[in-house]
PDB file of N, CA, C and O in Angstrom:
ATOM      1  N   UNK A   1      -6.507-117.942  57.806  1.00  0.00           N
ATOM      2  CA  UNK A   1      -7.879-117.726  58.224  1.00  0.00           C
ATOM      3  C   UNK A   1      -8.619-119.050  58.325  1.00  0.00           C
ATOM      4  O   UNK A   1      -9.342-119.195  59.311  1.00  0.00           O
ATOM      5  N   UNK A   2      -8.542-119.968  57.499  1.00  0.00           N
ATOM      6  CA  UNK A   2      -9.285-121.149  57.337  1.00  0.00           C
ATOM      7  C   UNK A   2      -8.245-122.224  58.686  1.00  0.00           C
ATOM      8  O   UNK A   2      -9.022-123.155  58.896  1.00  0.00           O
ATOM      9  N   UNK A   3      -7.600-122.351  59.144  1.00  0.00           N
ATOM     10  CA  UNK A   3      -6.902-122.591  60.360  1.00  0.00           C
ATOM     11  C   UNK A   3      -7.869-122.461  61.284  1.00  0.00           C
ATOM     12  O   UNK A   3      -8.290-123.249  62.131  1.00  0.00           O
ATOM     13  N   UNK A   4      -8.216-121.167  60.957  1.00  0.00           N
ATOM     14  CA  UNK A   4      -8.975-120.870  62.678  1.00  0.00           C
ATOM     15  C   UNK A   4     -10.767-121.107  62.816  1.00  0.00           C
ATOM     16  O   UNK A   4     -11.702-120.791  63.551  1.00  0.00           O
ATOM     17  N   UNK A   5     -10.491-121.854  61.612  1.00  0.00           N
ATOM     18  CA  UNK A   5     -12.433-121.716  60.940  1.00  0.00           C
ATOM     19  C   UNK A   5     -13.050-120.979  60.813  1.00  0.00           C
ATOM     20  O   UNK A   5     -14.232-121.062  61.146  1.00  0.00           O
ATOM     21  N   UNK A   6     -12.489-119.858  60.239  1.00  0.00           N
ATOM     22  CA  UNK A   6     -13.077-118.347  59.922  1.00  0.00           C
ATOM     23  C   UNK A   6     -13.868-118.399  58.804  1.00  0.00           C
ATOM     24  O   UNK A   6     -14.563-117.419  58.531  1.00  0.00           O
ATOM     25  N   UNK A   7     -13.883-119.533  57.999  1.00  0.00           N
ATOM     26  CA  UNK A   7     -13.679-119.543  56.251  1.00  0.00           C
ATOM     27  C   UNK A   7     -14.920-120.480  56.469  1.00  0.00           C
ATOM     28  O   UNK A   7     -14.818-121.588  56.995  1.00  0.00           O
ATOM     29  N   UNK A   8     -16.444-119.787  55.890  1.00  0.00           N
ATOM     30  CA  UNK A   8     -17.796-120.803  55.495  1.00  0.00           C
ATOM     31  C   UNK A   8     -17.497-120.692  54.562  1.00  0.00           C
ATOM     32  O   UNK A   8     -17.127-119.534  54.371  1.00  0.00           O
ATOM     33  N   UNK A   9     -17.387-121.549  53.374  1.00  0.00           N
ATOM     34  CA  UNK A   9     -17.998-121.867  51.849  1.00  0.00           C
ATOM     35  C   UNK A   9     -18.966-121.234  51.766  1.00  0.00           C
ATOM     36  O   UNK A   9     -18.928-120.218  51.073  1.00  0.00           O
ATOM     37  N   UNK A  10     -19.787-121.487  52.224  1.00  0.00           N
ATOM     38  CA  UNK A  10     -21.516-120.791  52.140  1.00  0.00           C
ATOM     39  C   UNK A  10     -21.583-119.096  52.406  1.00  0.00           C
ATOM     40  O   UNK A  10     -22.327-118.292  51.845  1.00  0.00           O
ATOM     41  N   UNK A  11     -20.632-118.856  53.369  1.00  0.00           N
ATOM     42  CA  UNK A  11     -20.886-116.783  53.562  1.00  0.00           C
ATOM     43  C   UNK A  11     -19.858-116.909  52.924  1.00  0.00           C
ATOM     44  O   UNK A  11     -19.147-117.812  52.482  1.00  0.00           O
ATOM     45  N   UNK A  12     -19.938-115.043  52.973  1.00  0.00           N
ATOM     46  CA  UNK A  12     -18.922-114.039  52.295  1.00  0.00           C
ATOM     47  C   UNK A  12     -17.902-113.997  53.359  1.00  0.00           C
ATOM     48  O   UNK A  12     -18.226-114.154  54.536  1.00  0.00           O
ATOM     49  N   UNK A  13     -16.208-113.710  52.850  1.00  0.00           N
ATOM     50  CA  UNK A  13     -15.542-113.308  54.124  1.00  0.00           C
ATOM     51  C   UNK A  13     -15.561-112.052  54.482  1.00  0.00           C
ATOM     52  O   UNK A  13     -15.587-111.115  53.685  1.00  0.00           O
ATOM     53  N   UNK A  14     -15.549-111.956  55.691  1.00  0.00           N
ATOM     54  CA  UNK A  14     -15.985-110.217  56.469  1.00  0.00           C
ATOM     55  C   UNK A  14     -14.228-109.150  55.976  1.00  0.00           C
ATOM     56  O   UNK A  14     -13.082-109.286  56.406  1.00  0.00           O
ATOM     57  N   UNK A  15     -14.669-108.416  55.194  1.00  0.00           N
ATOM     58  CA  UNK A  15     -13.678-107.221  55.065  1.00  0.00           C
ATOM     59  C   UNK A  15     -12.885-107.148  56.026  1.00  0.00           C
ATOM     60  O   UNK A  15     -11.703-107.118  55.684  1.00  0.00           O
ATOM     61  N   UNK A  16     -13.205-107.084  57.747  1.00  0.00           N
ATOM     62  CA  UNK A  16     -11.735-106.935  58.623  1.00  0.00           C
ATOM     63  C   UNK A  16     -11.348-108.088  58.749  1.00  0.00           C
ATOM     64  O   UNK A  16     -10.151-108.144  59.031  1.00  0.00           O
ATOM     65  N   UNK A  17     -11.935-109.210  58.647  1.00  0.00           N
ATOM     66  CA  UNK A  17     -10.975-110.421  58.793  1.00  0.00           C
ATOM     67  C   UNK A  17     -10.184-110.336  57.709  1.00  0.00           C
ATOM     68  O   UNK A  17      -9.015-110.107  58.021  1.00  0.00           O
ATOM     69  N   UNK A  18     -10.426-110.459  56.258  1.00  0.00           N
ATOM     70  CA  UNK A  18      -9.330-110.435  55.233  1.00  0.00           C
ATOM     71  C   UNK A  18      -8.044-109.264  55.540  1.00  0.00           C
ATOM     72  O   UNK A  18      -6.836-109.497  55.512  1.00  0.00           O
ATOM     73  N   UNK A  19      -8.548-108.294  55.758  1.00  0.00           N
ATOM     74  CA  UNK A  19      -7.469-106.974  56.004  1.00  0.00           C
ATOM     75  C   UNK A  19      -6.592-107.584  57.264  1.00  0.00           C
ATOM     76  O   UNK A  19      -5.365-107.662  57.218  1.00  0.00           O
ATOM     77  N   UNK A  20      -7.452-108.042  58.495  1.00  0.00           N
ATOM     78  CA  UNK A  20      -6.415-108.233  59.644  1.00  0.00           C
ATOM     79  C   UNK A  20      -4.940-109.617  59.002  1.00  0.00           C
ATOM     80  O   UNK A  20      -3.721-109.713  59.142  1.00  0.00           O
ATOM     81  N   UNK A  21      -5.905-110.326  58.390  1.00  0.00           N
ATOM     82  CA  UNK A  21      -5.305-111.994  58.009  1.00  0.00           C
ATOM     83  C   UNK A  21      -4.130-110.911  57.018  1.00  0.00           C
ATOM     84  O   UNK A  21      -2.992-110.716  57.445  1.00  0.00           O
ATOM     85  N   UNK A  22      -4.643-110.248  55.606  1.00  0.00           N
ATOM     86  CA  UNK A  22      -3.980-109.571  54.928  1.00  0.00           C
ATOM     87  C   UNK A  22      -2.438-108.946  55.614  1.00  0.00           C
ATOM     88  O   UNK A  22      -1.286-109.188  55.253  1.00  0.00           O
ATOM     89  N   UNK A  23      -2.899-108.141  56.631  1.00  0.00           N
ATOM     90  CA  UNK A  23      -2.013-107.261  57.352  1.00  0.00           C
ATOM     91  C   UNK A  23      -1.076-108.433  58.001  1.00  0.00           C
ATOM     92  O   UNK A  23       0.035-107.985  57.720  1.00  0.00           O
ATOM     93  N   UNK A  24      -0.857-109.580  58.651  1.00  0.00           N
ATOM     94  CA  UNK A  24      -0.590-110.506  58.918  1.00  0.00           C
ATOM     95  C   UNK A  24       0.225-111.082  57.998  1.00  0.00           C
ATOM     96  O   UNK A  24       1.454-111.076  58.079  1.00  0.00           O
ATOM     97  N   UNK A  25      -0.257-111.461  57.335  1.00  0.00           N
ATOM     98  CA  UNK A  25       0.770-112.468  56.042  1.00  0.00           C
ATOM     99  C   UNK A  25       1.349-111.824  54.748  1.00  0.00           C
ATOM    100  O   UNK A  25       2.263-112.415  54.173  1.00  0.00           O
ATOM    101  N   UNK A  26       0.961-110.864  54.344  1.00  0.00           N
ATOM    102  CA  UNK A  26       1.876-109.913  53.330  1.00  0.00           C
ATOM    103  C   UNK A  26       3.153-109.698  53.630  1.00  0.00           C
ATOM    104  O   UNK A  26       4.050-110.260  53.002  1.00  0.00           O
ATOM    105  N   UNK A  27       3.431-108.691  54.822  1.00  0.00           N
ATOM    106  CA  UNK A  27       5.144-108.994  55.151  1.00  0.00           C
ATOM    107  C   UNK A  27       5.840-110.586  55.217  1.00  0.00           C
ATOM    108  O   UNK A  27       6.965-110.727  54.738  1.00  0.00           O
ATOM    109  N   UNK A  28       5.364-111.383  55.626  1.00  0.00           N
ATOM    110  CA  UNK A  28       5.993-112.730  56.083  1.00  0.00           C
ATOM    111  C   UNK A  28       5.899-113.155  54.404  1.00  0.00           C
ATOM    112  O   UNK A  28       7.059-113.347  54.040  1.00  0.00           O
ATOM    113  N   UNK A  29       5.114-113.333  53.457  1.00  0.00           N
ATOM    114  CA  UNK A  29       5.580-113.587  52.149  1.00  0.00           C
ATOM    115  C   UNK A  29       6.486-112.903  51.866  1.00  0.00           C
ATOM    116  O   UNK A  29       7.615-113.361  51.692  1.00  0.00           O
ATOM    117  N   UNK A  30       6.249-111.911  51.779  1.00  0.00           N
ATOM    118  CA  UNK A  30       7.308-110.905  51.290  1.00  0.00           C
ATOM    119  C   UNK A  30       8.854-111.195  51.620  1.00  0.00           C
ATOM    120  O   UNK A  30       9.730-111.062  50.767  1.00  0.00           O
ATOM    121  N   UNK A  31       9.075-111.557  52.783  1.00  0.00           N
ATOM    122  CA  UNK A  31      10.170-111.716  53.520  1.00  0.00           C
ATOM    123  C   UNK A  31      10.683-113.610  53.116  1.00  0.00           C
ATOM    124  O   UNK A  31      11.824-114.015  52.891  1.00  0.00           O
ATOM    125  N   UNK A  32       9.806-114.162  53.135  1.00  0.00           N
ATOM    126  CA  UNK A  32       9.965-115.620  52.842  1.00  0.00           C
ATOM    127  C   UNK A  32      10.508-115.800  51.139  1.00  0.00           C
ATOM    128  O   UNK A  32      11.201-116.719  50.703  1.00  0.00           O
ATOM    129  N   UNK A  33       9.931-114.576  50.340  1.00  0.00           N
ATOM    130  CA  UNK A  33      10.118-114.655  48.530  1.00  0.00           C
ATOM    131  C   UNK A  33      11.130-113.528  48.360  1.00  0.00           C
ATOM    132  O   UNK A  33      11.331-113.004  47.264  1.00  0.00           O
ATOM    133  N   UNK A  34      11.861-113.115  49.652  1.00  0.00           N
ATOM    134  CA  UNK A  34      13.262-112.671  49.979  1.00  0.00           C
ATOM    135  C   UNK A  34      12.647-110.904  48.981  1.00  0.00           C
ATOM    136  O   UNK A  34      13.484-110.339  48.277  1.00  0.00           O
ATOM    137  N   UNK A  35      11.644-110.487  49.067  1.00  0.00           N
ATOM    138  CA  UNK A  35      11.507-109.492  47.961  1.00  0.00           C
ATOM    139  C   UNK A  35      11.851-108.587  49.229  1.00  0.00           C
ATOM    140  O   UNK A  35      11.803-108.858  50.429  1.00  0.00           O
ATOM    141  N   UNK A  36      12.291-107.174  48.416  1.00  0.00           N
ATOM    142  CA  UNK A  36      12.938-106.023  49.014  1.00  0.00           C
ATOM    143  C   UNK A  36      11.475-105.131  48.961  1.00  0.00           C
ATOM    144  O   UNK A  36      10.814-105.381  47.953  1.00  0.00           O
ATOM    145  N   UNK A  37      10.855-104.097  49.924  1.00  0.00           N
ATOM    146  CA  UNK A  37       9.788-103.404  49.888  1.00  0.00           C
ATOM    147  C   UNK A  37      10.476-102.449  50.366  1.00  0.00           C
ATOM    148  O   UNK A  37      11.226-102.476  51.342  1.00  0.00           O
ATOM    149  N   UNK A  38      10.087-101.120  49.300  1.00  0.00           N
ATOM    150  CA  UNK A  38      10.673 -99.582  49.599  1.00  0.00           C
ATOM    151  C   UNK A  38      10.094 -98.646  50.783  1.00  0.00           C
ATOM    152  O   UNK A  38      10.597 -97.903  51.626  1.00  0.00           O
ATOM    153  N   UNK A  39       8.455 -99.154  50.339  1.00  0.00           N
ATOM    154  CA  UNK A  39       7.139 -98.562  51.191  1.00  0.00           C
ATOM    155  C   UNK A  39       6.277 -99.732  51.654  1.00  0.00           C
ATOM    156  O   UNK A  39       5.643-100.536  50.971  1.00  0.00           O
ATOM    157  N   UNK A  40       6.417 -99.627  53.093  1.00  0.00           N
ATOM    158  CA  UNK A  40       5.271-100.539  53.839  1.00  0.00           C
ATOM    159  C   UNK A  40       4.148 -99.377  54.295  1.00  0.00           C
ATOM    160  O   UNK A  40       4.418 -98.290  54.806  1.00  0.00           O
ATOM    161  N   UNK A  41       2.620 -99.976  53.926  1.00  0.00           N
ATOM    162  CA  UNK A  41       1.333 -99.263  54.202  1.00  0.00           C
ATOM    163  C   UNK A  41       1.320 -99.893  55.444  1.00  0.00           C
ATOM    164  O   UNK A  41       1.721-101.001  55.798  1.00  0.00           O
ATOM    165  N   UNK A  42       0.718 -98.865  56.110  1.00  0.00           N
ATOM    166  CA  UNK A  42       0.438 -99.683  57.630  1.00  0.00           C
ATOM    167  C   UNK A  42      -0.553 -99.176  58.144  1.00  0.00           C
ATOM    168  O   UNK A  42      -0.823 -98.105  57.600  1.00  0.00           O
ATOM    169  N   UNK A  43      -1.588 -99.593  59.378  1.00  0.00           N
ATOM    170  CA  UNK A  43      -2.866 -98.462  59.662  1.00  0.00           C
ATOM    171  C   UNK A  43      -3.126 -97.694  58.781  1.00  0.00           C
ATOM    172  O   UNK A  43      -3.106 -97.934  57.574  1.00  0.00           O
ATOM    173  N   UNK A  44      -3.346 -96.877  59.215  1.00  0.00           N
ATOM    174  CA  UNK A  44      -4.566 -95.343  58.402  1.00  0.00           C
ATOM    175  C   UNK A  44      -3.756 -95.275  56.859  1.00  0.00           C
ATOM    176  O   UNK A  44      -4.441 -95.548  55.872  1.00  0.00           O
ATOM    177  N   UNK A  45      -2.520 -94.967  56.694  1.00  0.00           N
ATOM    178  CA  UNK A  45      -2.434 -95.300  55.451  1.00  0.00           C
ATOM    179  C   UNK A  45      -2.706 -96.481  54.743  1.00  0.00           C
ATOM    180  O   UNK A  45      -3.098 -96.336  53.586  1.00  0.00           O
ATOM    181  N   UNK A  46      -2.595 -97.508  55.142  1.00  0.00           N
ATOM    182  CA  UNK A  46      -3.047 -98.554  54.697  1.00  0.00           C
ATOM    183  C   UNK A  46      -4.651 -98.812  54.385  1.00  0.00           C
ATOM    184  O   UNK A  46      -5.104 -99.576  53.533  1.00  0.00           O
ATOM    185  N   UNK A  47      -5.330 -98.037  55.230  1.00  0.00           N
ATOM    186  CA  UNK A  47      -6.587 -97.795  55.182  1.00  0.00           C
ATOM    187  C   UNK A  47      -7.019 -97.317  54.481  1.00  0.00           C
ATOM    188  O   UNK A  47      -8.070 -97.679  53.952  1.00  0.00           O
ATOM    189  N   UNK A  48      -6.200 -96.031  54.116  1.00  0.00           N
ATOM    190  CA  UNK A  48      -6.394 -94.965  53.095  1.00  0.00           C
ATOM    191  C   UNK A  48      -6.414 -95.654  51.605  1.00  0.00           C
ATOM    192  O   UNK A  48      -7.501 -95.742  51.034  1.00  0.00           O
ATOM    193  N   UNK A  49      -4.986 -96.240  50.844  1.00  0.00           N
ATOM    194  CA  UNK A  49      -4.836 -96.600  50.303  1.00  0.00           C
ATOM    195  C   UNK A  49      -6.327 -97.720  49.617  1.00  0.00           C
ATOM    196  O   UNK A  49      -6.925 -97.557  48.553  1.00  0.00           O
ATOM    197  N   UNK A  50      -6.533 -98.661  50.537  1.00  0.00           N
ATOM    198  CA  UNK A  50      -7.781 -99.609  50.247  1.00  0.00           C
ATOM    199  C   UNK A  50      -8.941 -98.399  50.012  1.00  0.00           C
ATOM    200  O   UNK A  50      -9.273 -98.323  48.829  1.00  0.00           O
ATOM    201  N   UNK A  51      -9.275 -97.926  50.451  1.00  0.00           N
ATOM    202  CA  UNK A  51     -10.758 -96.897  50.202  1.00  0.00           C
ATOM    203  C   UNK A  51     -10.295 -96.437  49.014  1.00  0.00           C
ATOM    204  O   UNK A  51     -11.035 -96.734  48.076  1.00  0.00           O
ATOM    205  N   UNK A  52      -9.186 -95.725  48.685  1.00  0.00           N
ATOM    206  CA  UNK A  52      -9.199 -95.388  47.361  1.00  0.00           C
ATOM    207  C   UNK A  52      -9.145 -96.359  46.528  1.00  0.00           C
ATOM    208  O   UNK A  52      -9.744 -95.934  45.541  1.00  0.00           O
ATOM    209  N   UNK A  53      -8.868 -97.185  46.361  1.00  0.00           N
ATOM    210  CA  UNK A  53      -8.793 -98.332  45.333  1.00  0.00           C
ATOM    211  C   UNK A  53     -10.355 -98.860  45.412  1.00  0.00           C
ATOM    212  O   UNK A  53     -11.046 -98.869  44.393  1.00  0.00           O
ATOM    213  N   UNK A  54     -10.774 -99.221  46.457  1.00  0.00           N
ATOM    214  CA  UNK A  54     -12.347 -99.589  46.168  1.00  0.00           C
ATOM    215  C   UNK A  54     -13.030 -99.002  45.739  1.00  0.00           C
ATOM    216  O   UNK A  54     -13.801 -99.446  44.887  1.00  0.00           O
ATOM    217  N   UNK A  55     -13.045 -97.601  46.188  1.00  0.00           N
ATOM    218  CA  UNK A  55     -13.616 -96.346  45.247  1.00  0.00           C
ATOM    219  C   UNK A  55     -13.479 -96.528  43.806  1.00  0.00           C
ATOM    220  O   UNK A  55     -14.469 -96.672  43.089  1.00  0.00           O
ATOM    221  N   UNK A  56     -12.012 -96.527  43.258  1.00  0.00           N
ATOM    222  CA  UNK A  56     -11.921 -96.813  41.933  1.00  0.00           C
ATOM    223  C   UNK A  56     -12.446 -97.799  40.925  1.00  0.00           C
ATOM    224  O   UNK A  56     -12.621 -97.702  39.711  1.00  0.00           O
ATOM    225  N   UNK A  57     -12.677 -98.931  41.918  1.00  0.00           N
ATOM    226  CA  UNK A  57     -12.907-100.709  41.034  1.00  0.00           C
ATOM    227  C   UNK A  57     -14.194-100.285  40.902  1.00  0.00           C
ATOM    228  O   UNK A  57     -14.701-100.792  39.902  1.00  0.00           O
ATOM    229  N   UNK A  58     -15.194 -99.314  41.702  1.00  0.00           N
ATOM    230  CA  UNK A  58     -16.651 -99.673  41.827  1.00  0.00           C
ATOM    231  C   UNK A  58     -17.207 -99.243  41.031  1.00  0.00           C
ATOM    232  O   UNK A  58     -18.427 -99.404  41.021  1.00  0.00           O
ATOM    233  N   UNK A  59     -16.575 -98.512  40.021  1.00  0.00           N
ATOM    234  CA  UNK A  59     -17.540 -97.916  38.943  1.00  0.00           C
ATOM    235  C   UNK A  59     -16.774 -98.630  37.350  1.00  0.00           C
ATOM    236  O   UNK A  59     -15.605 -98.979  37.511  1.00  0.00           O
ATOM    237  N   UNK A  60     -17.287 -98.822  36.073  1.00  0.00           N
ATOM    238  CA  UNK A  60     -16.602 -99.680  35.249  1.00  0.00           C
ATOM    239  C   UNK A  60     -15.732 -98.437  34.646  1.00  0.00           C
ATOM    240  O   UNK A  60     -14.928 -99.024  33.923  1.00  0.00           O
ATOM    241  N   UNK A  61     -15.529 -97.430  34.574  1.00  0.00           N
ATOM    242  CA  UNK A  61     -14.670 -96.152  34.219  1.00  0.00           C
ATOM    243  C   UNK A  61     -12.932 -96.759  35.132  1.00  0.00           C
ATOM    244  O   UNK A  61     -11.839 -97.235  34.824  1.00  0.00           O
ATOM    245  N   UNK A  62     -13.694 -96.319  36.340  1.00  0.00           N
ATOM    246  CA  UNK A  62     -12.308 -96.440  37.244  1.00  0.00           C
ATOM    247  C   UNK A  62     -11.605 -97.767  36.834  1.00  0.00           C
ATOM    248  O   UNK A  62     -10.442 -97.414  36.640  1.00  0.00           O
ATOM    249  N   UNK A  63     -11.658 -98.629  36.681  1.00  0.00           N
ATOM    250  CA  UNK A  63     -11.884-100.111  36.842  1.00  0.00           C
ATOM    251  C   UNK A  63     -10.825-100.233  35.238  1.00  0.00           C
ATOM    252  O   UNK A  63      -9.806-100.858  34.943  1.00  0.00           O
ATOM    253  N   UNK A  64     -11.632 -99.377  34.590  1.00  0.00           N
ATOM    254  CA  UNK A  64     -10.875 -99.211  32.829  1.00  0.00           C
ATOM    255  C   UNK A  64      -9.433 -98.821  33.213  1.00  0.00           C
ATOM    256  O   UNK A  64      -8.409 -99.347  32.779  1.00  0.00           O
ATOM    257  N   UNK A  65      -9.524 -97.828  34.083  1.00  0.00           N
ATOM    258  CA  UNK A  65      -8.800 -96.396  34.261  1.00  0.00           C
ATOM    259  C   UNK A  65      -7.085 -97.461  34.583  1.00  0.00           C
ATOM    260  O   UNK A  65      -5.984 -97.696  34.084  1.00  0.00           O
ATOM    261  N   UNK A  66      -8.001 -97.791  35.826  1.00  0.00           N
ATOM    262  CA  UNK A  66      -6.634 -99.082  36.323  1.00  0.00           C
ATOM    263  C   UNK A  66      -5.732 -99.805  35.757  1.00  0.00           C
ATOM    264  O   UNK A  66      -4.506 -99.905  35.731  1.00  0.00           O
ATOM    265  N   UNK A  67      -6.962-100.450  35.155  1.00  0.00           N
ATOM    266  CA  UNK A  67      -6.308-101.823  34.076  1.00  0.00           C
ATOM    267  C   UNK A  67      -5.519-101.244  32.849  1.00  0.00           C
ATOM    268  O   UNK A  67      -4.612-101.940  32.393  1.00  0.00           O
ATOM    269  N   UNK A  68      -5.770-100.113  32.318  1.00  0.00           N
ATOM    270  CA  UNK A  68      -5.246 -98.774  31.198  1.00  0.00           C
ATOM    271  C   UNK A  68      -3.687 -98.864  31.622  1.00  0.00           C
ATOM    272  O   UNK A  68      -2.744 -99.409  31.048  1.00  0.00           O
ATOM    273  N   UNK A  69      -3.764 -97.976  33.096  1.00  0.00           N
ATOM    274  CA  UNK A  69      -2.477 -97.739  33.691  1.00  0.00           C
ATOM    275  C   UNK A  69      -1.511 -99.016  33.969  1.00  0.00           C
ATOM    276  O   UNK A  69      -0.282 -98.949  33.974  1.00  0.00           O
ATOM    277  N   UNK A  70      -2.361-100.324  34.227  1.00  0.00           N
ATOM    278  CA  UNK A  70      -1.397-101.361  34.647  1.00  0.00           C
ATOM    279  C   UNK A  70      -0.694-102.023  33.085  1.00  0.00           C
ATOM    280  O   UNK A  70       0.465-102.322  32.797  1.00  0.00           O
ATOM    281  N   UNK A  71      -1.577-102.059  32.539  1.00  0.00           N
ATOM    282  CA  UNK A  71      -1.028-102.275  31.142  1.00  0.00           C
ATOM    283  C   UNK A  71       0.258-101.619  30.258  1.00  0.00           C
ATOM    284  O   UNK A  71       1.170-102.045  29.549  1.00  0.00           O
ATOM    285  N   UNK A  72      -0.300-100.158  30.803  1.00  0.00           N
ATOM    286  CA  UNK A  72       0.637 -99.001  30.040  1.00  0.00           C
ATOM    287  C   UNK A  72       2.227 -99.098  31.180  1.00  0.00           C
ATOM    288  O   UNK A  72       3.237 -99.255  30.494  1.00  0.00           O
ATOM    289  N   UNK A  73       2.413 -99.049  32.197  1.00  0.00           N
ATOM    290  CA  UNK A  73       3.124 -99.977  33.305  1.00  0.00           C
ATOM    291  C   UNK A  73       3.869-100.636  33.152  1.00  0.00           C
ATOM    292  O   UNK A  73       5.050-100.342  33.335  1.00  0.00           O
ATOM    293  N   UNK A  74       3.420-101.912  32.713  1.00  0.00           N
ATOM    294  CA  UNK A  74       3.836-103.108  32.493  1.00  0.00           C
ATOM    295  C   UNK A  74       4.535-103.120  31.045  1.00  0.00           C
ATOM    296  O   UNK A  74       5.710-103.459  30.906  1.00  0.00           O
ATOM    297  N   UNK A  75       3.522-102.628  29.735  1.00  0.00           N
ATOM    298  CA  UNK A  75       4.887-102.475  28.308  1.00  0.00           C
ATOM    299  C   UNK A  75       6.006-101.577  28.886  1.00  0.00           C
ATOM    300  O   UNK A  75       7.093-101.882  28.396  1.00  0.00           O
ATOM    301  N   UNK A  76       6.064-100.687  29.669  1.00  0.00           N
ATOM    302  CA  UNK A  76       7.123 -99.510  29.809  1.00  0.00           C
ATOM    303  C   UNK A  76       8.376-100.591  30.193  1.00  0.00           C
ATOM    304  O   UNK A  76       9.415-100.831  29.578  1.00  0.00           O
ATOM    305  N   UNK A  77       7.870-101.119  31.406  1.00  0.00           N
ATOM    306  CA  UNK A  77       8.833-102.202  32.309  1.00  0.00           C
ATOM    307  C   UNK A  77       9.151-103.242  31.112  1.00  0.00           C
ATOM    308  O   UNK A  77      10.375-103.337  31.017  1.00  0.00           O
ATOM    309  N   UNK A  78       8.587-103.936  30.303  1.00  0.00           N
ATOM    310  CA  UNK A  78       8.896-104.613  29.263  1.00  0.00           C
ATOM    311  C   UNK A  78       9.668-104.001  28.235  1.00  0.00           C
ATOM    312  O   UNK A  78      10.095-104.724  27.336  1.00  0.00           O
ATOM    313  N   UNK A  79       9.845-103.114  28.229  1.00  0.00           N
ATOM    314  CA  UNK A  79      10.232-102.154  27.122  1.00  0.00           C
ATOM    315  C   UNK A  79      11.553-102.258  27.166  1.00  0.00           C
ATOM    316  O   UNK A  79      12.304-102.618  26.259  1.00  0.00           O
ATOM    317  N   UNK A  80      11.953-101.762  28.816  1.00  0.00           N
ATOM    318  CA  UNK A  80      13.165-101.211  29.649  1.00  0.00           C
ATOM    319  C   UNK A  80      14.233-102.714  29.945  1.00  0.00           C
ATOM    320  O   UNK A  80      15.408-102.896  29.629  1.00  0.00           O
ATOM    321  N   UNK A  81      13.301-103.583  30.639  1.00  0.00           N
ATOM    322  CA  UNK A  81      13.910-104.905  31.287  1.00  0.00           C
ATOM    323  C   UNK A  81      13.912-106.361  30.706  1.00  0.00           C
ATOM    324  O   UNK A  81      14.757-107.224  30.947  1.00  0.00           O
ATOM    325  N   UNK A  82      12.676-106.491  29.794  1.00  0.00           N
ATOM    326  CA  UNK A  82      12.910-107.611  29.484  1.00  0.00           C
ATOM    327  C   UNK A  82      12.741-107.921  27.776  1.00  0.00           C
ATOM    328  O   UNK A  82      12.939-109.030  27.281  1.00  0.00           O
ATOM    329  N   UNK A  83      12.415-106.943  27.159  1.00  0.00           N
ATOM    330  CA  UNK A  83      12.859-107.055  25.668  1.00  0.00           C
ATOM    331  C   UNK A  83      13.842-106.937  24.902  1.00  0.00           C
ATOM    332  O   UNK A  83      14.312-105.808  24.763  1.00  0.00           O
ATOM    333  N   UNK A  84      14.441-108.077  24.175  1.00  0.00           N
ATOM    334  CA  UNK A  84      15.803-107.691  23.512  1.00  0.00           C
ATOM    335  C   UNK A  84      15.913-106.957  22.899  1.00  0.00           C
ATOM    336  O   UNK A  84      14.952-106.867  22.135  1.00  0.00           O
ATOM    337  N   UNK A  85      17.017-105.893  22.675  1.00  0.00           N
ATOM    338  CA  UNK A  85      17.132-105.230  21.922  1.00  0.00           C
ATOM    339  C   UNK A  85      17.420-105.712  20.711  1.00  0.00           C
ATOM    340  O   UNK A  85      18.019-106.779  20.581  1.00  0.00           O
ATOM    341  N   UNK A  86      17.036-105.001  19.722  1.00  0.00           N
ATOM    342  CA  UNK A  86      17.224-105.463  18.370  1.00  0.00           C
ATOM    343  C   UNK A  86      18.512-105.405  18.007  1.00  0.00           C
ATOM    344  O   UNK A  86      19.392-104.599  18.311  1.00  0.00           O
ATOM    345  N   UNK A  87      18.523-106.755  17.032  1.00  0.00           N
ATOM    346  CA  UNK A  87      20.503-105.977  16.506  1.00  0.00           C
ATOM    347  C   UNK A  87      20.398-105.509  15.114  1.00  0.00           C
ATOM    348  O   UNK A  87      19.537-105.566  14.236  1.00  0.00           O
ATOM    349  N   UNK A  88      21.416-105.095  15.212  1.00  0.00           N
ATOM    350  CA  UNK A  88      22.107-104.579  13.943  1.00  0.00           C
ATOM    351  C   UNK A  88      22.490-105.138  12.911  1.00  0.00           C
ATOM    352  O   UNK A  88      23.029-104.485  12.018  1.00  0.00           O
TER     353      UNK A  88
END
């Protein structure tokens, strides 16, 4: 985005520029950090997806709700993949 001089210091960046730039460079990382993706969002789902999540961040409940689940998430995955098991 800042390439094309989209990017004031001084304003806010406009929601469809980030989403279009977003929609743009997410696969090409993805593909460059060789990561495997099960589900690609694309249009209207992709659309979908963002409204619900903004919905959620905008109130400090939802926002709890998230950070709750990413936490609870993340020990499970720690639990499973990267903690040693204890010995004997």
């Amino acid at each position: 985005m800042n390439a094309q001089a989209a990017i004031d210091a001084t304003q806010p960046i406009s929601v469809a520029a980030t989403l279009t730039a977003a929609r743009a460079l997410v696969p090409q990382l993805l593909e460059e950090d060789r990561i495997a993706v099960n589900q690609h969002l694309h249009g209207t789902a992709l659309d979908s997806f963002l409204a619900d999540l903004g919905g959620r961040t905008r109130s400090e409940d939802g926002m709890r709700e998230l950070l709750q689940a990413a936490a609870r998430d993340s020990g499970t995955y720690h639990a499973a993949y990267v903690q040693k098991k204890a010995k004997k």
